[in-house]
N, CA, C and O atoms as CSV, one atom per row, in Angstrom:
chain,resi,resn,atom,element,x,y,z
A,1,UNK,N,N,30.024,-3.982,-49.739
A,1,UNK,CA,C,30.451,-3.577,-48.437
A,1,UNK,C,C,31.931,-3.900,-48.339
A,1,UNK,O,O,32.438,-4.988,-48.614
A,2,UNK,N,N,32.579,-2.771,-47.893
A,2,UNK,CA,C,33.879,-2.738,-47.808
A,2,UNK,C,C,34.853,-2.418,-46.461
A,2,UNK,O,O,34.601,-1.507,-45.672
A,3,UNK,N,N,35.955,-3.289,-46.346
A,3,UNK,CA,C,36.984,-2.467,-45.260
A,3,UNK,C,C,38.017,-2.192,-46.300
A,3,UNK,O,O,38.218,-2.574,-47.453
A,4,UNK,N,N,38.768,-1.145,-45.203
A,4,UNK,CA,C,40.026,-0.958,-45.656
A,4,UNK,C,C,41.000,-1.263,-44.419
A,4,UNK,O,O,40.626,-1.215,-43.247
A,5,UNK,N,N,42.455,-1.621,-44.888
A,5,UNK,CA,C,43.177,-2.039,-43.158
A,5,UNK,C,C,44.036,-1.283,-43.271
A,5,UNK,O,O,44.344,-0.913,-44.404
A,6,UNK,N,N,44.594,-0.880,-42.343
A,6,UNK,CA,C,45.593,-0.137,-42.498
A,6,UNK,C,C,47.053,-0.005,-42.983
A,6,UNK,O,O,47.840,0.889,-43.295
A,7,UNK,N,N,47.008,-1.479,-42.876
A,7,UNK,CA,C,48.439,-1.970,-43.832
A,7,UNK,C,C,47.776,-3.159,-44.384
A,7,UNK,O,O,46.774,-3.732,-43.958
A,8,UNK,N,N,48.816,-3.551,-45.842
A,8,UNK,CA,C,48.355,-4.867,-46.158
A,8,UNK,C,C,48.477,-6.049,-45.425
A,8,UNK,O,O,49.307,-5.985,-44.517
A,9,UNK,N,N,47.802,-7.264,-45.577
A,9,UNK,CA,C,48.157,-8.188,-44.628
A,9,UNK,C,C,46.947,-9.622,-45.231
A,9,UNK,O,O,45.814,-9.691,-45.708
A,10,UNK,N,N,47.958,-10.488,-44.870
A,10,UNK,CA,C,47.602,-11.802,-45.326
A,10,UNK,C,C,46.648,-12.309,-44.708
A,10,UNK,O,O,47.134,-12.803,-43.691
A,11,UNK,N,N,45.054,-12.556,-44.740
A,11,UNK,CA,C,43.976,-13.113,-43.738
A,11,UNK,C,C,44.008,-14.423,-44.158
A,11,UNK,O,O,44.288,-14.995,-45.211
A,12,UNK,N,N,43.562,-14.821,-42.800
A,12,UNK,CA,C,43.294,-16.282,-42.954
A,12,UNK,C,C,42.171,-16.631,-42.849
A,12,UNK,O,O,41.726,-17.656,-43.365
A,13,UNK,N,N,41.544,-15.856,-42.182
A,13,UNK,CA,C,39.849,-15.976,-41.392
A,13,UNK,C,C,38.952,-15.042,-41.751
A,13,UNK,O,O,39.105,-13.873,-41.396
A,14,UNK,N,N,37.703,-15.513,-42.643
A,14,UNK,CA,C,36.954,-14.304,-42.676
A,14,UNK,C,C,35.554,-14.687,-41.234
A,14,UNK,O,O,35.427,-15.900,-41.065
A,15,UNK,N,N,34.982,-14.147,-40.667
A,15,UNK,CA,C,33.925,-14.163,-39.525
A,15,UNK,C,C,32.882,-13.296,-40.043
A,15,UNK,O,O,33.066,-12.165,-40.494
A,16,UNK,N,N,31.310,-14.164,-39.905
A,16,UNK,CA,C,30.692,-12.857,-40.541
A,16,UNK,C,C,29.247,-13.426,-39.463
A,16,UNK,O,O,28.679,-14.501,-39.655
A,17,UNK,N,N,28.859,-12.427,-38.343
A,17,UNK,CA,C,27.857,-12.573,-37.913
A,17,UNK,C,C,26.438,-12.274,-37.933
A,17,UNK,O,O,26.255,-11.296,-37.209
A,18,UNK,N,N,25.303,-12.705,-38.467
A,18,UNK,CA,C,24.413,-12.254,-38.546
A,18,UNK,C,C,23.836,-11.381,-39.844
A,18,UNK,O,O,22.834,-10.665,-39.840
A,19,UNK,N,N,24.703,-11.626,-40.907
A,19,UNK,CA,C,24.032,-10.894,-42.378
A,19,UNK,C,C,23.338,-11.518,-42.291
A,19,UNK,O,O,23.252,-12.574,-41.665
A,20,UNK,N,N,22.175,-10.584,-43.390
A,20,UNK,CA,C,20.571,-10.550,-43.805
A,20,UNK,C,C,21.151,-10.386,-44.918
A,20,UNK,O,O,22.244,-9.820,-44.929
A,21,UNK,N,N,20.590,-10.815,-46.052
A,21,UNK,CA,C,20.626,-10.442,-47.458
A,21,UNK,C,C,19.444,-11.364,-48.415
A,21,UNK,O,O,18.650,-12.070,-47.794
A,22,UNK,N,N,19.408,-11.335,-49.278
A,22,UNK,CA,C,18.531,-12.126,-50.042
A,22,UNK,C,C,19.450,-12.890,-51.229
A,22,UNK,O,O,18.886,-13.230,-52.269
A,23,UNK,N,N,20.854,-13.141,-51.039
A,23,UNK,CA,C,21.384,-13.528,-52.071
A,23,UNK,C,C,21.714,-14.840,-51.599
A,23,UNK,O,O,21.565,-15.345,-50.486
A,24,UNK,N,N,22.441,-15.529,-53.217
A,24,UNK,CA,C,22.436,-16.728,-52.832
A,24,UNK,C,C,24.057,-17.431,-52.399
A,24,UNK,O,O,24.332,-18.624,-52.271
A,25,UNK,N,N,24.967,-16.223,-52.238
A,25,UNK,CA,C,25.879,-16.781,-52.616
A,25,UNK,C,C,26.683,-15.420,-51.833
A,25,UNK,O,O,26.244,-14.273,-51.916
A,26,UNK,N,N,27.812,-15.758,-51.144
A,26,UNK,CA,C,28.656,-14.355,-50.250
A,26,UNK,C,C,29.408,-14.545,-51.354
A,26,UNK,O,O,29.169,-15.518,-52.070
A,27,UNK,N,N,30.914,-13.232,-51.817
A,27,UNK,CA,C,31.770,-13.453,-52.210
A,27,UNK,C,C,32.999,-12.688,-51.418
A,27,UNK,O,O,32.675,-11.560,-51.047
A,28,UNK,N,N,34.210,-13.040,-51.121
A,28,UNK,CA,C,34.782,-11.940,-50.005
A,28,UNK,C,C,35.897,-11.861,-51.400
A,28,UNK,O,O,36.344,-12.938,-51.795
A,29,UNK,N,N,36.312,-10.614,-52.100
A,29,UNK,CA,C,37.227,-10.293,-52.863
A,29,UNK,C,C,38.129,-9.120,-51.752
A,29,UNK,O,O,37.677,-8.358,-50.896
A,30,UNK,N,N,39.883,-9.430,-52.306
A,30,UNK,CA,C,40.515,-8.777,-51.845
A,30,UNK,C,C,41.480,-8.199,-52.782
A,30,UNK,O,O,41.641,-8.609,-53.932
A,31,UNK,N,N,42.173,-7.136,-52.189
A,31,UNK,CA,C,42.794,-6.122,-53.566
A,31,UNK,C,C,43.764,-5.570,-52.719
A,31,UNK,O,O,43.396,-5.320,-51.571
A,32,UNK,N,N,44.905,-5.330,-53.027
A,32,UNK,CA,C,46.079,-4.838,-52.322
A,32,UNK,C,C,46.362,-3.494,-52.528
A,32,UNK,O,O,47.204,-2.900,-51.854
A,33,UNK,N,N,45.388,-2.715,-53.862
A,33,UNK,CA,C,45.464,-1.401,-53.829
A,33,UNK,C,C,44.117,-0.687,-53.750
A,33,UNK,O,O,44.098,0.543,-53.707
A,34,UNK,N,N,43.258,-1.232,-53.733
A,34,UNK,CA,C,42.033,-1.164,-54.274
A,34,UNK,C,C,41.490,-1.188,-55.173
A,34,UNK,O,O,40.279,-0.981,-55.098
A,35,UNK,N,N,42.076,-1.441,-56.432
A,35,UNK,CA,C,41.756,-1.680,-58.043
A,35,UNK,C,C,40.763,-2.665,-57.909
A,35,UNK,O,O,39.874,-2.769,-57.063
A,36,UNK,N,N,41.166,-3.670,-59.278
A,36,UNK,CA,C,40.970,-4.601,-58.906
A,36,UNK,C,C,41.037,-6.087,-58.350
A,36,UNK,O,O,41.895,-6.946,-58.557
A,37,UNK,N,N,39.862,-6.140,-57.569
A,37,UNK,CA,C,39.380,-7.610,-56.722
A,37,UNK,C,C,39.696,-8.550,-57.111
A,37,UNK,O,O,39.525,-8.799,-58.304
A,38,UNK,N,N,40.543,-9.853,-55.884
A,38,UNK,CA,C,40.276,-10.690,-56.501
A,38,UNK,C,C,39.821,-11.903,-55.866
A,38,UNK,O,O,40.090,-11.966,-54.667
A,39,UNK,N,N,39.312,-12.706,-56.273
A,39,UNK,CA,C,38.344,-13.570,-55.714
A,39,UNK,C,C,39.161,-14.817,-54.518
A,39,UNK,O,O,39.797,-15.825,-54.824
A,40,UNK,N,N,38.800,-14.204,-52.942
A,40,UNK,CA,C,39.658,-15.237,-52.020
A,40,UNK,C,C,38.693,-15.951,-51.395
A,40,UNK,O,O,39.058,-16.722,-50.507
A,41,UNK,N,N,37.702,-15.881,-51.623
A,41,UNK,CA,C,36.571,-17.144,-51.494
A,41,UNK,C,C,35.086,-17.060,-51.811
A,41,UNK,O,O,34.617,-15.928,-51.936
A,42,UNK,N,N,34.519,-17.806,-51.915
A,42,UNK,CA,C,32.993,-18.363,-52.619
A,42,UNK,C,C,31.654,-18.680,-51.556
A,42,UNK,O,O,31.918,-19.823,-51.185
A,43,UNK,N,N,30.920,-18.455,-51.165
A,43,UNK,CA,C,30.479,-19.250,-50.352
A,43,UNK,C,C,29.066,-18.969,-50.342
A,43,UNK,O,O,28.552,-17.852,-50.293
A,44,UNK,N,N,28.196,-20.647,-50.421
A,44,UNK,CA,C,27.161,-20.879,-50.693
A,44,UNK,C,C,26.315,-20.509,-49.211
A,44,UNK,O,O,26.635,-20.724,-48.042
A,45,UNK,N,N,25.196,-19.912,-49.767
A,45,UNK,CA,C,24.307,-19.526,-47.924
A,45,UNK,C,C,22.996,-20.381,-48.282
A,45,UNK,O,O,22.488,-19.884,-49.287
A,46,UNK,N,N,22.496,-21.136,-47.968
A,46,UNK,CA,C,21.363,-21.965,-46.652
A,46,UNK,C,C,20.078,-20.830,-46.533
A,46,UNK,O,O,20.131,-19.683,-46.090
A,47,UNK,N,N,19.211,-21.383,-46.947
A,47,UNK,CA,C,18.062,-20.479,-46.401
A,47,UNK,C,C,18.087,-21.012,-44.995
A,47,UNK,O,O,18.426,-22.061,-44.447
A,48,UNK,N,N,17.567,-19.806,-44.630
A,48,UNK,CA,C,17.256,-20.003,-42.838
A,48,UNK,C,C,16.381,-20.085,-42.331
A,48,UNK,O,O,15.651,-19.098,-42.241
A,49,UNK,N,N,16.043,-21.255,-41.775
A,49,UNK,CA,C,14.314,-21.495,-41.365
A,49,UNK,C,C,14.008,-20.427,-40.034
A,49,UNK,O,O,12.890,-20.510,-39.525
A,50,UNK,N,N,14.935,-19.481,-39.500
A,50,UNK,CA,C,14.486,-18.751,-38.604
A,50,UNK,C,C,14.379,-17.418,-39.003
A,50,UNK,O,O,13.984,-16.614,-38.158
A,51,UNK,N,N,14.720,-16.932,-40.398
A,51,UNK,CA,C,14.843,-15.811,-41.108
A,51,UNK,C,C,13.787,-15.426,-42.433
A,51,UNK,O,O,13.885,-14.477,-43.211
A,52,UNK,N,N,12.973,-16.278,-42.402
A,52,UNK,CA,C,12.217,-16.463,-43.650
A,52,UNK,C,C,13.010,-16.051,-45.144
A,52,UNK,O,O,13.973,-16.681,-45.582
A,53,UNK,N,N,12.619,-15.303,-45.564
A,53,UNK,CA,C,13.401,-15.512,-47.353
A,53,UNK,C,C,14.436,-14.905,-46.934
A,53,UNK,O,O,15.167,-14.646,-47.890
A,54,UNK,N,N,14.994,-14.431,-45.633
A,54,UNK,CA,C,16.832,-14.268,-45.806
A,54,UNK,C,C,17.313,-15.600,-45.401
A,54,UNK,O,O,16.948,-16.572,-44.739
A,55,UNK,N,N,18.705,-15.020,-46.396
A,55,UNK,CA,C,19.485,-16.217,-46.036
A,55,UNK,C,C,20.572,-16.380,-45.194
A,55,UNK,O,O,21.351,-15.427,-45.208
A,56,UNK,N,N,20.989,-17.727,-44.130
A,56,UNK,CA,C,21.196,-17.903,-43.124
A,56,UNK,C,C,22.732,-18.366,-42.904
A,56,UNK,O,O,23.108,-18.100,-44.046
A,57,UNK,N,N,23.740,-18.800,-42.350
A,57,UNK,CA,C,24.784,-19.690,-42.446
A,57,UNK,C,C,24.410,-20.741,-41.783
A,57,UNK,O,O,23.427,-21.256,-42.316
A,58,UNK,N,N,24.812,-21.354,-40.732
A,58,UNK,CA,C,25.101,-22.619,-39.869
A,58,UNK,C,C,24.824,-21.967,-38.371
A,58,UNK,O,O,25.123,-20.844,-37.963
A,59,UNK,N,N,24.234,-22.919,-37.775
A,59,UNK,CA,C,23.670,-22.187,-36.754
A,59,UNK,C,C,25.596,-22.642,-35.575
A,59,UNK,O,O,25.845,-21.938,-34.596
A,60,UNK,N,N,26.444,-23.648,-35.930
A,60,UNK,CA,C,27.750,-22.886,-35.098
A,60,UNK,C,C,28.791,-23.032,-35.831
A,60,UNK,O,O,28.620,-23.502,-36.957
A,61,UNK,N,N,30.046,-22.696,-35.424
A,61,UNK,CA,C,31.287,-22.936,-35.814
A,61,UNK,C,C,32.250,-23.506,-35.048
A,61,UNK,O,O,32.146,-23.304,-33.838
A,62,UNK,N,N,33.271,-24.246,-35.475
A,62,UNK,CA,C,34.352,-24.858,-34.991
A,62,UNK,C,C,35.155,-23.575,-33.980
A,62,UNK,O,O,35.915,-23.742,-33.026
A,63,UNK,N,N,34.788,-22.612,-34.439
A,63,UNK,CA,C,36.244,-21.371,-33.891
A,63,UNK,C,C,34.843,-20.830,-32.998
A,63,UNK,O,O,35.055,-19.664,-33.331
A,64,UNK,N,N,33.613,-20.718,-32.158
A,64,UNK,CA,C,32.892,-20.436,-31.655
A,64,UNK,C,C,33.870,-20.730,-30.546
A,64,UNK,O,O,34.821,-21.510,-30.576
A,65,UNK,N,N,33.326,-19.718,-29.252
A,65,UNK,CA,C,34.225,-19.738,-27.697
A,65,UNK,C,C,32.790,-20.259,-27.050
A,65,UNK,O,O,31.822,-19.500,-27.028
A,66,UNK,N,N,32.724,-21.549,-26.547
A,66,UNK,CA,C,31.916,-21.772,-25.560
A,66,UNK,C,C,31.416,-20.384,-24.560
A,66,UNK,O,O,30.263,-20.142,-24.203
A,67,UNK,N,N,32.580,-19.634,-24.264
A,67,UNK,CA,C,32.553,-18.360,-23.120
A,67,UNK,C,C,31.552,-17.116,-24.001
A,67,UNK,O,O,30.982,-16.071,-23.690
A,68,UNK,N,N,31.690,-17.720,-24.922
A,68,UNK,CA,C,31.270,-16.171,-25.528
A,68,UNK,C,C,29.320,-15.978,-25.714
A,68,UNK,O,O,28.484,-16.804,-26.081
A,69,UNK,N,N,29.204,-14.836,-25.369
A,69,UNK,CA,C,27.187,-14.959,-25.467
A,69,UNK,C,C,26.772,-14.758,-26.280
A,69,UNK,O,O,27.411,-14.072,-27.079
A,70,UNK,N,N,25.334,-15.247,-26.657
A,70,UNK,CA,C,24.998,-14.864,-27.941
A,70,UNK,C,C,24.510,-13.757,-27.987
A,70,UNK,O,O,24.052,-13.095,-27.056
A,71,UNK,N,N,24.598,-13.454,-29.294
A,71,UNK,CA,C,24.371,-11.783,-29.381
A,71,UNK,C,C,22.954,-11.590,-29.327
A,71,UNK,O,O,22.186,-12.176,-30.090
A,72,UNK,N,N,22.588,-10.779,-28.441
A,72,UNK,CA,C,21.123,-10.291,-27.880
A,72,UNK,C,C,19.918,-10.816,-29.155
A,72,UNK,O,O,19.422,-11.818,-28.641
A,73,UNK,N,N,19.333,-10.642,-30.340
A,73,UNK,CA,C,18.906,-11.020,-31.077
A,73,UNK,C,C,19.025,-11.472,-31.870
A,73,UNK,O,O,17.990,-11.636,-32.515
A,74,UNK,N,N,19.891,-11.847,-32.272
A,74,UNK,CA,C,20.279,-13.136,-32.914
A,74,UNK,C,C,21.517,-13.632,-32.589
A,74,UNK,O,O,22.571,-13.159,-32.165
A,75,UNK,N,N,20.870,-15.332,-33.083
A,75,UNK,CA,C,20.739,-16.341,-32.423
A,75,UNK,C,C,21.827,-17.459,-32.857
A,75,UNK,O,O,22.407,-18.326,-32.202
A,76,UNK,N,N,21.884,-16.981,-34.638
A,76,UNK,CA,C,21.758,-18.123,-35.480
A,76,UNK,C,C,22.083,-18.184,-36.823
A,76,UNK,O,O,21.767,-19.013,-37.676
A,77,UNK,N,N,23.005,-16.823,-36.909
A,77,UNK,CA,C,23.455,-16.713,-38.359
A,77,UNK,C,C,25.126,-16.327,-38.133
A,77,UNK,O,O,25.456,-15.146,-38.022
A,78,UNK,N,N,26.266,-17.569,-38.069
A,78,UNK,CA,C,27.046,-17.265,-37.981
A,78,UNK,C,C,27.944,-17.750,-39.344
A,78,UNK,O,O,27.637,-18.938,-39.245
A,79,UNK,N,N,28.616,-17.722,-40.260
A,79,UNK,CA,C,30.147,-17.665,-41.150
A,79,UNK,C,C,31.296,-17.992,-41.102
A,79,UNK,O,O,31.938,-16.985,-40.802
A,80,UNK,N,N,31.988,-18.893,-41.236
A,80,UNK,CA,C,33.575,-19.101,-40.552
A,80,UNK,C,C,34.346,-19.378,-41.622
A,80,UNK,O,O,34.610,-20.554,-41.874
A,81,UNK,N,N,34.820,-18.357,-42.409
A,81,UNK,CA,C,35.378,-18.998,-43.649
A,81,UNK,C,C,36.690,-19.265,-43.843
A,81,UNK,O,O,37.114,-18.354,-44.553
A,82,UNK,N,N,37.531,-20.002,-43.601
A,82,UNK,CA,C,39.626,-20.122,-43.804
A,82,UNK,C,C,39.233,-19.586,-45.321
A,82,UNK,O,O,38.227,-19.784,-46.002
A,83,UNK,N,N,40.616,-18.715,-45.609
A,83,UNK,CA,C,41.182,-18.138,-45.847
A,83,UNK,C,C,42.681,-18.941,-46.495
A,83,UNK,O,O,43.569,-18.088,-46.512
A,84,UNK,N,N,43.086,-20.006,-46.904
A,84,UNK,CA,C,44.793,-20.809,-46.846
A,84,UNK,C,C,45.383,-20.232,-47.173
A,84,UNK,O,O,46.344,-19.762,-46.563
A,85,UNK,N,N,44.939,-19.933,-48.706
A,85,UNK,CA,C,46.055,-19.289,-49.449
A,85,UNK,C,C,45.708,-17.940,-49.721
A,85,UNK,O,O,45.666,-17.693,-50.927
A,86,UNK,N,N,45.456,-17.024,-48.989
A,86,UNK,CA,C,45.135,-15.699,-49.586
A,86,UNK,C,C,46.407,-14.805,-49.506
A,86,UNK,O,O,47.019,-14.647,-48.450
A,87,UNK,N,N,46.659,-14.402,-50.331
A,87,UNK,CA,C,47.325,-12.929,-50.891
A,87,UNK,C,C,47.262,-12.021,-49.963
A,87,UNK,O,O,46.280,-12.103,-49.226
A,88,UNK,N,N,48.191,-10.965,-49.718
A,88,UNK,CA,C,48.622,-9.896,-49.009
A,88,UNK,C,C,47.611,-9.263,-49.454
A,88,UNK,O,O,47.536,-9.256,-50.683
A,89,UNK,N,N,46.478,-8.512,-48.677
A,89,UNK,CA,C,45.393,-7.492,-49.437
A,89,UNK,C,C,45.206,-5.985,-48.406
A,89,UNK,O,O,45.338,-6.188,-47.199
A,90,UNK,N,N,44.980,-4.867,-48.743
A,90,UNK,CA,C,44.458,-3.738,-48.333
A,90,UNK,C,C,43.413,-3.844,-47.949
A,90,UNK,O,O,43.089,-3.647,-46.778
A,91,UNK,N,N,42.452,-4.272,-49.108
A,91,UNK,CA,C,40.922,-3.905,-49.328
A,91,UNK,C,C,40.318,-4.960,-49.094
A,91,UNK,O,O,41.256,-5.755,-49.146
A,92,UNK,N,N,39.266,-5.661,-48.832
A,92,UNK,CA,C,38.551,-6.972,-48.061
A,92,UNK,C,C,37.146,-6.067,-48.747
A,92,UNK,O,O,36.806,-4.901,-48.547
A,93,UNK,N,N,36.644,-6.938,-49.455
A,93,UNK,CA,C,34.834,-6.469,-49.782
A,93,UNK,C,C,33.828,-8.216,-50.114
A,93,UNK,O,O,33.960,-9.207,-50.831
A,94,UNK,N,N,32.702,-7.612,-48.891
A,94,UNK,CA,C,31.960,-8.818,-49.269
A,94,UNK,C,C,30.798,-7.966,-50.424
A,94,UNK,O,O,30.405,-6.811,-50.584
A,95,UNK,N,N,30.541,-9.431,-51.118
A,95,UNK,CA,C,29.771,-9.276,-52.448
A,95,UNK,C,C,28.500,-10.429,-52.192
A,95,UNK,O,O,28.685,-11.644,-52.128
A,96,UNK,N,N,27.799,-10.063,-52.123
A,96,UNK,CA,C,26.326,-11.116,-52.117
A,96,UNK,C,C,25.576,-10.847,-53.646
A,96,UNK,O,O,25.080,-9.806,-54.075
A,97,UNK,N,N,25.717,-12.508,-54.446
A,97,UNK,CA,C,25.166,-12.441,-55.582
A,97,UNK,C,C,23.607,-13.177,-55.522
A,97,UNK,O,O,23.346,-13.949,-54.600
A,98,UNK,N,N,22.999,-12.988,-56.168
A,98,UNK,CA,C,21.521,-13.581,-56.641
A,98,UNK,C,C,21.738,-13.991,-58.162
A,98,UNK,O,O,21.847,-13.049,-58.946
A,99,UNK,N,N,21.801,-15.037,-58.579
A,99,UNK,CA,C,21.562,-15.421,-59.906
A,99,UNK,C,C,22.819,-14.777,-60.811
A,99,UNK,O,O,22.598,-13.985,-61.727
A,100,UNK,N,N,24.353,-15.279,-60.386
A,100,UNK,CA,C,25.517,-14.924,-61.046
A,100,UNK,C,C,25.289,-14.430,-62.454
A,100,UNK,O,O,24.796,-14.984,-63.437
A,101,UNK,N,N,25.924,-12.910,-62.211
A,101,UNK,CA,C,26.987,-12.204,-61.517
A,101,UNK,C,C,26.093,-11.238,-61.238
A,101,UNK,O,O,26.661,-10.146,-61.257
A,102,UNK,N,N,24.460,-11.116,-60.880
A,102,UNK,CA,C,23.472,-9.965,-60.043
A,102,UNK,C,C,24.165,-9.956,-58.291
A,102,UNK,O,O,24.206,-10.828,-57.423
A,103,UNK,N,N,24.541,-8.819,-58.330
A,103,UNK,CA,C,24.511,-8.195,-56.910
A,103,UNK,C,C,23.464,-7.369,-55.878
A,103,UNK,O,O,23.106,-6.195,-55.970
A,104,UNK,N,N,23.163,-8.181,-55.061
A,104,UNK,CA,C,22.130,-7.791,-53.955
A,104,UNK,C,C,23.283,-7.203,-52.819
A,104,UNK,O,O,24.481,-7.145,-52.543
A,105,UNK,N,N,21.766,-6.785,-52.362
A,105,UNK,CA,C,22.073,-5.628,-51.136
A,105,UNK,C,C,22.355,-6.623,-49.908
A,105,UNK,O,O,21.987,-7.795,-49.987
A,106,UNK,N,N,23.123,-6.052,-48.591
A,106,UNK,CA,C,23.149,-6.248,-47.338
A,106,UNK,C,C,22.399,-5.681,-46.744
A,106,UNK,O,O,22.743,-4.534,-46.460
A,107,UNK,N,N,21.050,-6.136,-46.260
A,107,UNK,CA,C,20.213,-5.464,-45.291
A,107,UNK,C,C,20.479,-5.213,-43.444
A,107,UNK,O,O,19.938,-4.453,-42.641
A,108,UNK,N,N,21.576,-6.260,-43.304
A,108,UNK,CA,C,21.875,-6.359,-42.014
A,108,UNK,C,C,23.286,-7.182,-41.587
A,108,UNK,O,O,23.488,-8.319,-42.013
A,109,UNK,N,N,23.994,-6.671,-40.931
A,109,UNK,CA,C,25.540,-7.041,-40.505
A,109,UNK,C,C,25.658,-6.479,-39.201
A,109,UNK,O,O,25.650,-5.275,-38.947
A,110,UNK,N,N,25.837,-7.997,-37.886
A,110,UNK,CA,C,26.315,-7.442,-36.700
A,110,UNK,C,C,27.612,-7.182,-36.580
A,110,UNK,O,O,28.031,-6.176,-36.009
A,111,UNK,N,N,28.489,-8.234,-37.208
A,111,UNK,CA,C,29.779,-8.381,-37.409
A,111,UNK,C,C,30.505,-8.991,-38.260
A,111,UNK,O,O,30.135,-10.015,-38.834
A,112,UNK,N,N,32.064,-8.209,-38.507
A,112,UNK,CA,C,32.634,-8.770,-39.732
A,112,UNK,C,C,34.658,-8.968,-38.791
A,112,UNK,O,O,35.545,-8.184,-38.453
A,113,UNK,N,N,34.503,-10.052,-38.767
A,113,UNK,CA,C,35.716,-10.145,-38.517
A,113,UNK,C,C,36.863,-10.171,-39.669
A,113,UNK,O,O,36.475,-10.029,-40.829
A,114,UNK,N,N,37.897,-10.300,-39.484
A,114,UNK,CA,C,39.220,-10.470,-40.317
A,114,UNK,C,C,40.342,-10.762,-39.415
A,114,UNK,O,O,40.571,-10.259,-38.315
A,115,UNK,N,N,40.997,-11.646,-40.050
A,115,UNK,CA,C,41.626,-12.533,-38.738
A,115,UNK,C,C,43.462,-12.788,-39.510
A,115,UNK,O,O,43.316,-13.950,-39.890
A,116,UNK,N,N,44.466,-12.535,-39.785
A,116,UNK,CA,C,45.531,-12.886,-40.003
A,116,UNK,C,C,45.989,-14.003,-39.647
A,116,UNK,O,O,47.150,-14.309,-39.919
C-alpha cells in the first residue's frame, strides 16, 4: 500500500489507524522517485486481544488529542511512529511482513497519516 505526495518532503510522523493485517511486523519504506525503497522504519505489532489473530498496536499514543473521538468502530488500534532522520521522499509505502521477507496483505486501514 502506497501514497504518492505531491512534492518531496521530509516526514517525521508516520500515524496509522486501525490496520488489520495478519503480519508480524509494519515496514514504512520511502523513495524519492519511486524506484527503489528505502527502509525509514521497522515496527513490531502486538497481537490484539480485541482483534483475534489480527494484529493490533497500543491501545494510545503520546500525540492522541484528548478532543478528538474515537472512531465509530474501532476502538483500539492506533501507530505513532517518529520518523528523526528520514530522507526527503515522494513515495511513502507500508509493507506488512509474516516470517521475513513474506509479505501479507492489508485487510483493513481507517487511516494513514504523514506528518512533516
Amino acid at each position: 500500500m502506497g501514497v504518492r505526495l505531491e512534492a518531496p518532503a521530509r516526514i517525521s510522523r508516520v500515524v496509522i489507524h486501525n490496520m488489520v493485517t495478519s503480519g508480524q511486523e509494519v515496514l514504512v519504506e520511502g523513495s524519492e522517485y519511486g524506484a527503489q525503497g528505502i527502509e525509514l522504519a521497522r515496527w513490531k505489532l502486538a497481537e490484539s486481544s480485541t482483534s483475534g489473530v489480527n494484529r493490533g498496536f497500543r491501545m494510545e499514543s503520546d500525540a492522541d488529542s484528548p478532543s478528538d473521538p474515537h472512531l465509530p468502530q474501532y476502538n483500539h488500534t492506533l501507530l505513532d511512529i517518529p520518523l528523526p532522520e528520514s530522507p526527503h521522499v515522494q513515495y511513502v509505502r507500508l509493507v506488512c511482513l509474516t516470517d521475513f521477507p513474506y509479505e501479507t496483505e492489508v485487510t483493513s486501514l481507517a487511516e494513514l497519516s504523514l506528518f512533516e
